[in-house]
N, C-alpha and C positions, 0 to 999 in steps of 0.2 A: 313821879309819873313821867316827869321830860327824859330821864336816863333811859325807863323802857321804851318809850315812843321812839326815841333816838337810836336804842340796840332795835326794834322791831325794822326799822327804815332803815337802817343799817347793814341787816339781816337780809333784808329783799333786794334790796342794791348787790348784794354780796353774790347770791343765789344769781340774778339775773347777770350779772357779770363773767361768772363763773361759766355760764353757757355759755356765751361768748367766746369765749376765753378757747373753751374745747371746741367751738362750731369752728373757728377760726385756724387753731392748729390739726383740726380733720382736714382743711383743705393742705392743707404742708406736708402731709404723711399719709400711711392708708396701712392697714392691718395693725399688727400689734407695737407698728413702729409711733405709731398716736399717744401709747402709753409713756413713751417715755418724750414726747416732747415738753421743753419748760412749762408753757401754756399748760398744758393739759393739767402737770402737775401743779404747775401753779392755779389751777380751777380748784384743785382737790382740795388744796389748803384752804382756798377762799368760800370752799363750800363747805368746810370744818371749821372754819372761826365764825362763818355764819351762823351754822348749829348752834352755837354758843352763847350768839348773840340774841339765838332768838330762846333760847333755856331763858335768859336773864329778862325778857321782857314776860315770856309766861310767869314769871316768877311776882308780876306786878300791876299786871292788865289781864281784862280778860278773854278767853277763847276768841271769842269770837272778834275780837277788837284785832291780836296777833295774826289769827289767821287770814284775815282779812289783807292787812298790810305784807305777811310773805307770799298770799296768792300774787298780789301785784307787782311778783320780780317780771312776770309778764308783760309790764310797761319799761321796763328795763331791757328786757331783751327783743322788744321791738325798737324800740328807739334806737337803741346800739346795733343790732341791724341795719337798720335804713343806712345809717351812717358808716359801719364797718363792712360790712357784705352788702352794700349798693340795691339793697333792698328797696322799690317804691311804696311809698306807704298805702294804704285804703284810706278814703275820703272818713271811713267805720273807725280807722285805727286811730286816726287823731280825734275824734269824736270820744271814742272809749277811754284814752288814754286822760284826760279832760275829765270827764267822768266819775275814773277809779282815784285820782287826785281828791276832785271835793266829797265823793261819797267817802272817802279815809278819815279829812277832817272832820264829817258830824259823827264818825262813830269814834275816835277819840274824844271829842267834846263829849260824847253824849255816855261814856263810860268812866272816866276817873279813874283813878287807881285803888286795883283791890285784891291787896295780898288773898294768895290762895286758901282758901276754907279747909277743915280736914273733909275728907272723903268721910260717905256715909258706910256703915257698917257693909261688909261683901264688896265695896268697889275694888276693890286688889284682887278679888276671885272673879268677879264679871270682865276685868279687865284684863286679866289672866289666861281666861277661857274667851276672850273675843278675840286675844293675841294666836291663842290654837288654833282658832276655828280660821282664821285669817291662813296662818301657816299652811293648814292642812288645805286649802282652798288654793293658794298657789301651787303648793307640790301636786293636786292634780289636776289643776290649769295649764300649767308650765308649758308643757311639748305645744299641746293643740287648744286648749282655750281661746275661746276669741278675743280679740282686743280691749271688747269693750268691760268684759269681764277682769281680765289683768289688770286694766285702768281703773278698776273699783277696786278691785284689792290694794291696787297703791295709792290708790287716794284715801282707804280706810286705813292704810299702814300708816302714815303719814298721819293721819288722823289721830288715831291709836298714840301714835310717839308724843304729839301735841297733849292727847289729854292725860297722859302719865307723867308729863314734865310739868304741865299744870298742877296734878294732884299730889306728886314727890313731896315729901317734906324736906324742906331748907333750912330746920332751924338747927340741926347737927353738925359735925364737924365732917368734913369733909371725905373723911372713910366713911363715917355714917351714911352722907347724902350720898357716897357712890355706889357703897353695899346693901341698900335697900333694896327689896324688893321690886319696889315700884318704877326702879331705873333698869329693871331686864324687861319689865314689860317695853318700856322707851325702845330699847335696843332694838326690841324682837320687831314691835312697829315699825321702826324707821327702816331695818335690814327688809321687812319685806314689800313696804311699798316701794322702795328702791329699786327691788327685782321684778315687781308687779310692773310697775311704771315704767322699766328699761323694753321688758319682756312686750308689753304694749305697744314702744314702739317701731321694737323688731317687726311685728306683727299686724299692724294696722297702720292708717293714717295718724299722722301726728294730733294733726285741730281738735278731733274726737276726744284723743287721748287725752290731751293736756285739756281739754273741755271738762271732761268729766272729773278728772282728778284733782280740777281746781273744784269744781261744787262739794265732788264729797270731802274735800279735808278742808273746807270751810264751816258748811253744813252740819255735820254730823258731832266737830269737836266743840263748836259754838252752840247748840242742840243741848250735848249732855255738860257744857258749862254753865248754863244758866237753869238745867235743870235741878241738877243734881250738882254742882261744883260751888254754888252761890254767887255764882258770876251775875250782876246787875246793871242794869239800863239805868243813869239817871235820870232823878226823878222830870216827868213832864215830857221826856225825853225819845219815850218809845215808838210813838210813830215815826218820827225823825229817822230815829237808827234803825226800825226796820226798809224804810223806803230806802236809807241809803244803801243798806245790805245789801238789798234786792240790787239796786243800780250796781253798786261796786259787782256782784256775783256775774252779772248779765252782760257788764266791760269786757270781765276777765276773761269770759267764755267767747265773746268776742275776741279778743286778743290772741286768745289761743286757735283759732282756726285764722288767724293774720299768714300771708303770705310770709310775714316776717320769721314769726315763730318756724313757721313750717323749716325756712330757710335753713334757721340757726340748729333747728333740733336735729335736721337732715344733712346736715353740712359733714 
């Protein structure tokens, strides 16, 4: 359980840093000269070893415990803010930041570790057809959908990628685990909340955006984890971890409309 707790905080640290990293080389360059600075590159990798980090914690905790802890790279990229782009913090922001810290520890305590269950009969075809329905929902979002729409798609992509790396089986050899099925569903998630969630913030305000797409890909993947994934509250345990949920979800969304965020997503 300490390995995944570790890659999970690991993972968000990584995510949050990673913004940073590109908010900071946007102010050095402008147009396509941004791609190739260090920085930015070096965001890439640190947002692909973070993926990584966070497969291995779905691999041993549950939905909602994971997502919880990678919503909160949004304590990371405010705090590195305030400090690297001279950001002033909100009276709200260190309150929340506070907050998403101990609402983390009762939902670790309050879950344990619990290798993933197999999926119930048709979840590779619901999961399948919710990855289409998603697809075909950005392609005719794209040009003109509103923002707040795009930011649900990429919070549900997002979603989508968490609860297919949740449901994956690991116990094959590693052509096995990569030729499954169930890791194009991952792909197909993760590629389109990516473009939901970029496209969003072309399009709208940031706070909204990173608002919403922390609820739905906390919400939804912890939802069909404890419904259907047998993902469990320990025992005694469930008021606890719901109250904390609620508070950590309520930080985050806070966090995400911080002048801070704003700063670093718009930088």
């Amino acid at each position: 359980m300490l390995l995944a707790l570790c890659a999970a905080v690991a993972a968000s640290l990584g995510y949050g840093i990673s913004t940073i990293m590109q908010a900071v080389a946007a102010r050095r360059a402008s147009g396509l000269a941004v791609i190739v600075q260090p920085l930015v590159l070096g965001g890439f990798a640190v947002d692909g070893l973070s993926w990584l980090l966070t497969l291995v914690a779905l691999n041993r905790l549950p939905l909602f415990v994971v997502q919880s802890i990678v919503s909160a790279s949004l304590v990371v990229v405010v705090l590195l803010a305030s400090r690297l782009l001279h950001v002033r913090l909100r009276r709200l922001d260190v309150i929340a930041v506070a907050v998403v810290i101990a609402a983390l520890v009762v939902l670790a305590l309050g879950s344990g570790e619990q290798p993933a269950a197999t999926p119930p009969p048709g979840f590779l075809v619901g999961a399948a057809v919710a990855g289409g329905l998603l697809t075909l929902t950005l392609l005719l979002g794209y040009r003109r959908g509103h923002p707040l729409l795009l930011a649900s798609v990429g919070g549900l992509g997002y979603g989508l990628a968490a609860i297919a790396a949740r449901a994956a089986d690991t116990s094959g050899s590693l052509a096995q685990i990569v030729w499954q099925p169930m890791v194009g569903v991952l792909v197909v998630g993760g590629v389109v909340g990516t473009l939901g969630y970029l496209r969003a913030l072309e399009r709208g305000p940031v706070g909204s955006a990173a608002a919403v797409m922390s609820v739905l890909e906390v919400i939804v993947p912890g939802a069909v984890g404890l419904w259907v994934l047998g993902d469990e509250v320990r025992g005694g345990w469930v008021p606890a971890v719901a109250v904390a949920g609620t508070l950590a979800l309520a930080a985050c969304v806070a966090l995400a409309t911080s002048p801070a965020n704003r700063e670093a997503s718009e930088a």
